[in-house]
N, C-alpha and C positions, 0 to 999 in steps of 0.2 A: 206813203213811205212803206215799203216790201222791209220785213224786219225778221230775224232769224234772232230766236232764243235755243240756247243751248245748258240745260240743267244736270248738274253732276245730282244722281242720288243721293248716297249713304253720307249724311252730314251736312249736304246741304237743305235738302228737303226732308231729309229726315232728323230727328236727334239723336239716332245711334244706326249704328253699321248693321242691317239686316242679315248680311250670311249668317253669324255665329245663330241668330235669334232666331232663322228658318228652319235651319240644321239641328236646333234643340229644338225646336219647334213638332219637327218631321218626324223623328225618334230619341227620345229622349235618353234613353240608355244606350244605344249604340253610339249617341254623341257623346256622355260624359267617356263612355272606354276610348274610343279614338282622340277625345280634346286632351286625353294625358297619355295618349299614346306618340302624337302630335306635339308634345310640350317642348321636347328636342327640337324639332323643325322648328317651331315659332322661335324660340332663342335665337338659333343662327339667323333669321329673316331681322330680328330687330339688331342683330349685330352686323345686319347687311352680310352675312356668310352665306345665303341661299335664293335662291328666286324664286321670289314672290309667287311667279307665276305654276312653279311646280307644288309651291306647299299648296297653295290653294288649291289647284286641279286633287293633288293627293288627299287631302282632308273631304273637300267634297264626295268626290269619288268612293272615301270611305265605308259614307253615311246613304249615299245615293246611288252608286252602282247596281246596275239589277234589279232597280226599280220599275215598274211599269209606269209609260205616260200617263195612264189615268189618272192613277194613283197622284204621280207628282202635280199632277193639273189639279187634283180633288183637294189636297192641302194647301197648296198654293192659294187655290180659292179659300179655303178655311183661315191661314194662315192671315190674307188681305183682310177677311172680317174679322179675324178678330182684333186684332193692329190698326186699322183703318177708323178717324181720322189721327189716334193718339199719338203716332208714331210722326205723323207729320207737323212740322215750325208753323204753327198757324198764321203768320205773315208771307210764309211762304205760297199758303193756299192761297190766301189771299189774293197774292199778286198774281198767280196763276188764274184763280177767279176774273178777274179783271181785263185778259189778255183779248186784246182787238184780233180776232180769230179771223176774220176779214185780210188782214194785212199781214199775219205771221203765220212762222210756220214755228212751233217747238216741236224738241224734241231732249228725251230726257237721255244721256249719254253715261254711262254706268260701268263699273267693272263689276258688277253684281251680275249673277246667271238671271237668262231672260224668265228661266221657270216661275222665280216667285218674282220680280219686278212688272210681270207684263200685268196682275189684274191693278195695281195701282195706278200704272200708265196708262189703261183702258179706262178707269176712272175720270183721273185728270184730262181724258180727252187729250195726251200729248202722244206724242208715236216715237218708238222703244228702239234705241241703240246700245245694244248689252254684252256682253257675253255671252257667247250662245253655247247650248248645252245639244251635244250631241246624241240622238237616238239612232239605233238600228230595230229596226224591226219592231216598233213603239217600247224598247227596252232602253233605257239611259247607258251606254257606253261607262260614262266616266271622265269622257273626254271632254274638248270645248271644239267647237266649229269655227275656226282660226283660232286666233288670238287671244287674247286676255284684254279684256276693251278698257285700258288705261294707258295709264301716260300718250306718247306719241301716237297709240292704235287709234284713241279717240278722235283725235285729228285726221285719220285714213279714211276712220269709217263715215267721223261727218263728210267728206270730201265724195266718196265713192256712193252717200246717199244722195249728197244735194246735185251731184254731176256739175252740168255748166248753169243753174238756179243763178240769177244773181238775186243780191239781197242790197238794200243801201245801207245796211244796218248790221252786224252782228255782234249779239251780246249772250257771254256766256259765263256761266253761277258755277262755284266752286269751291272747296276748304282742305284742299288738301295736296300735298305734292305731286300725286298721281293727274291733278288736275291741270299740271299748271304751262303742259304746251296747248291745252285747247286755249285757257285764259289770253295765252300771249295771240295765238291766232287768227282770235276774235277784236273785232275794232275795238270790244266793250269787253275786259275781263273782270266781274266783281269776284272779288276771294271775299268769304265768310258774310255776302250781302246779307242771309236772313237770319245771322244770327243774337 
């Protein structure tokens, strides 16, 4: 039986939302000046007044713009060791652990930027559908490479990865609203399974 797992990041396998904690991570004082520079934006977002997808692009941007790849690659990696395994539901490893690699394909489907989700993905031996963060000339833009990989995009991009793949199976992990056209898309939508 060919099975297709599809795992939302921040909250499901993790216990808390990794952007704020990369982006204090990465620089710590240029995060606190933009996180209250930013405080206007986050209100209208939880008042549903702004999209989502600009504040994030703008807050990141903030903190990351003009960075160099290395750079972003070098904390990234620092950032996985230092986080790695505390950061993750230990039943969630688990089941990860567990998984008939033989017969499935996972893959971890995220609105988190790929810069810091891909060394935990590489860990978990699962393969990475993210947000992608845009460089030119190995310098970070600011930008993202389409879309913002939530709500209905995560359903595109599992679509445009698996092509014509059939699966007899698909089941996919989730807690959160953003999550919840892949959940219906899937034969198998658990909300909040590892919590």
């Amino acid at each position: 039986m060919k099975k297709l797992y599809l795992f939302d990041f921040d909250g499901t396998l993790t216990y808390k939302d990794t952007m704020f904690m990369y982006l204090k991570f990465y620089n710590p004082s240029k995060f606190n000046i933009q996180f209250i520079k930013h405080i206007p934006l986050f209100v209208l977002l939880k008042l549903k007044l702004a999209d989502a997808e600009k504040v994030k692009k703008s807050f990141i941007s903030s903190i990351l713009k003009g960075e160099r790849k290395a750079k972003i690659e070098r904390k990234s990696q620092a950032f996985f060791e230092k986080y790695d395994p505390e950061l993750f539901r230990e039943n969630a490893l688990e089941f990860i652990k567990n998984i008939d690699r033989k017969n499935t394909d996972s893959y971890i489907v995220s609105a988190s930027l790929d810069i810091w989700v891909k060394p935990f993905a590489e860990k978990l031996n699962i393969k990475l559908l993210s947000t992608r963060a845009e460089f030119e000339d190995d310098i970070f833009t600011g930008n993202f490479i389409g879309r913002n990989c939530n709500g209905a995009e995560k359903v595109n991009r599992i679509k445009e990865e698996i092509g014509d793949k059939k699966y007899d199976k698909t089941i996919a992990f989730g807690d959160t609203s953003g999550d919840k056209e892949m959940l219906a898309w899937a034969n198998e939508g658990q909300f909040e399974f590892f919590h």
